[in-house]
C-alpha positions as CSV (number, residue, x, y, z in Angstrom):
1,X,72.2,91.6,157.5
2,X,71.9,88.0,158.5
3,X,75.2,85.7,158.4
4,X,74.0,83.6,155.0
5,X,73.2,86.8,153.0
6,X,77.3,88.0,154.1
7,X,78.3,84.5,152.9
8,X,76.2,84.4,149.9
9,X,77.6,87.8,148.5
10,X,81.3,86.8,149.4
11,X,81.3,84.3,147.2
12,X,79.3,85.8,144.3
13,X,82.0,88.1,144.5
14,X,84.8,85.5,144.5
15,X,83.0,83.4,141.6
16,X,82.9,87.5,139.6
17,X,86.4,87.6,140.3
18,X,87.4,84.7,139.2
19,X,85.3,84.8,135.9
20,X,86.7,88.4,135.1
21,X,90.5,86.9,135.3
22,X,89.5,84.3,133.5
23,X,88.1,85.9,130.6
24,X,91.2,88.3,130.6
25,X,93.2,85.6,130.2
26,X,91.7,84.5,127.8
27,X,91.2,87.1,125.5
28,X,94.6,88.8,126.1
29,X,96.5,88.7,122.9
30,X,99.4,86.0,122.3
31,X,102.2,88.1,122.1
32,X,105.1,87.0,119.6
33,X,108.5,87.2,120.8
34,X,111.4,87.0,119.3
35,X,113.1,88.8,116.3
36,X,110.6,89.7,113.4
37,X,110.8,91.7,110.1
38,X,108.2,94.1,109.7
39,X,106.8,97.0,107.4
40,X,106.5,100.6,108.8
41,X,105.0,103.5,107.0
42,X,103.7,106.9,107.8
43,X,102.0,108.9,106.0
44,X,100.0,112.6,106.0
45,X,96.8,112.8,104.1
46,X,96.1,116.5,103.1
47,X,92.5,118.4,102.9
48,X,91.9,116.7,99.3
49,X,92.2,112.7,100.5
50,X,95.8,112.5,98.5
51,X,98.4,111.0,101.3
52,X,102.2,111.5,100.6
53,X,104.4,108.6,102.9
54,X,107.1,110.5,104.6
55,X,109.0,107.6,106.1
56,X,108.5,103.9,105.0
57,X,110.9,101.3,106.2
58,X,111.2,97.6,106.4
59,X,112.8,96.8,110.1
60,X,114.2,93.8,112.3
61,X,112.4,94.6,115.4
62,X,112.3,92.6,119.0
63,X,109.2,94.0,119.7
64,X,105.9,92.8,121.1
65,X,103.7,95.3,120.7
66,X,103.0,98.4,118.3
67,X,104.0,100.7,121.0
68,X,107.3,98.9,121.7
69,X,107.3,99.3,117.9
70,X,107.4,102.8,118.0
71,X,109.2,102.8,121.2
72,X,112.1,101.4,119.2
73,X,111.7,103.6,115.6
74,X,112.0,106.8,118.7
75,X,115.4,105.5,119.1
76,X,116.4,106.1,115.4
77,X,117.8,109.3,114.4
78,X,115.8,109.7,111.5
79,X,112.8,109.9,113.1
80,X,110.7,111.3,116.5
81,X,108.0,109.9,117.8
82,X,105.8,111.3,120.8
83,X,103.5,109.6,122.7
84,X,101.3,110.4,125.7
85,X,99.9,108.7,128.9
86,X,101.2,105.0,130.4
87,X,101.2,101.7,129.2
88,X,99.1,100.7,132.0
89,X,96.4,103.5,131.1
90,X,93.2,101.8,130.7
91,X,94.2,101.8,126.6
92,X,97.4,102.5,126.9
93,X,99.3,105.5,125.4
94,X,98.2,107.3,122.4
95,X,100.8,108.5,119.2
96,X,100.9,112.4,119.4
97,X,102.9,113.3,117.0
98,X,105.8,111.9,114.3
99,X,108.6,115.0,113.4
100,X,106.8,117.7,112.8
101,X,103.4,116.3,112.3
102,X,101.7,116.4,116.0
103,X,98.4,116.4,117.3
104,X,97.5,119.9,119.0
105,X,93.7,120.0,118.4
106,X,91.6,116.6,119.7
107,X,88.6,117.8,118.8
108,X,89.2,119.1,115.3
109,X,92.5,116.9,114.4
110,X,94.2,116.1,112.5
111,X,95.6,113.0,114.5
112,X,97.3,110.2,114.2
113,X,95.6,106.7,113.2
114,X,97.4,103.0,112.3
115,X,96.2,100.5,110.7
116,X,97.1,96.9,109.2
117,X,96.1,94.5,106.5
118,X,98.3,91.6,107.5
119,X,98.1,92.1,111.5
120,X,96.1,89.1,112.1
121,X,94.2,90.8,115.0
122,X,93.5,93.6,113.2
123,X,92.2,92.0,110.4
124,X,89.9,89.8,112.6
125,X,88.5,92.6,114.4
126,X,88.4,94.9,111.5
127,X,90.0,97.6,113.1
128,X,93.4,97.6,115.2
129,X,93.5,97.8,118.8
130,X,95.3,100.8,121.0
131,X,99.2,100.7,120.3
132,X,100.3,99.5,124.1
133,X,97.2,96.1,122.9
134,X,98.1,95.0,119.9
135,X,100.7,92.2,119.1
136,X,103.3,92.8,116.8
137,X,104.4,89.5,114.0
138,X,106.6,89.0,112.1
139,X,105.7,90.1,108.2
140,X,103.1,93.1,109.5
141,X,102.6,95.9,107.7
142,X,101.9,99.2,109.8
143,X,100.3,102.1,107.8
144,X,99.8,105.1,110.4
145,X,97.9,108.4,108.6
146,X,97.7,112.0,109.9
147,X,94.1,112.9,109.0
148,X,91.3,114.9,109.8
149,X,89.2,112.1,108.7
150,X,88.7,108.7,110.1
C-alpha cells in the first residue's frame, strides 16, 4: 500500500470519528437535573387484559433517568426492585422484577415494560427508550406493566 492511500484512510477515519461523536452528542438526551415531582405506578395485567396497580405513588425525586428512578424507589422499604446488567451495557440495564413479580422466562414472559404519556421523549418517539436512556422531568407519569403481551 502506497503512502497516499495510508493517508487517505487515516483521515476518512478521523472525519467517521469525528461525525459519530458528533451525532452522539447530539442526539443524547438533555437530562433534567434538579429536584422533580413525578408519578410512579406498577401494575400486573393477568391472562384476561384486566391490570390491578400494586403500588402507585407520587414522589420528589433527584433523579435523571428512569433507572436512577428506580434506583431510588429500591431504597424504599415498601418496595424491591431488581435489575440486571450495567448502566454502560450497550442499553443499559433491564427491570427484572418488582416484589414478587420477576421475570424468570424471556422467551415466554411475562416481563416487565414502562411506558409514559407525558415523558416528552417518549411521546415523540412513540415508545420509551431503555431505563439507564431515558430522561426523567418533572410532572412524568411512569406506568410499568407485567405482561405477557406487548
Amino acid at each position: 500500500m502506497n503512502k497516499k492511500n495510508i493517508i487517505r484512510i487515516l483521515v476518512a477515519l478521523c472525519v467517521a470519528g469525528v461525525a459519530y461523536f458528533a451525532v452522539s452528542r447530539l442526539t443524547a438526551p438533555k437530562l433534567d437535573s434538579g429536584m422533580k415531582e413525578v408519578s410512579v405506578k406498577f401494575e400486573v395485567e393477568d391472562a384476561d387484559g384486566n391490570k390491578t396497580a400494586f403500588y402507585e405513588q407520587s414522589v420528589r425525586t433527584n433523579a435523571e433517568t428512569v433507572g436512577d428512578l428506580l434506583e431510588e424507589l429500591n431504597e424504599t422499604p415498601s418496595i424491591t426492585i431488581t435489575l440486571s446488567g450495567e448502566k454502560s451495557d450497550p442499553y443499559g440495564r433491564t427491570l427484572v422484577g418488582v416484589n414478587e413479580y420477576v421475570t424468570e422466562d424471556w422467551n415466554g414472559g411475562p416481563w416487565w415494560l414502562y411506558n409514559s404519556t407525558t415523558n416528552k421523549d417518549c411521546v415523540d418517539a412513540g415508545f420509551c427508550n431503555g431505563i439507564d436512556a431515558n430522561p426523567v422531568y418533572d410532572k412524568d407519569i411512569f406506568v410499568f406493566t407485567f405482561t405477557s403481551t406487548y
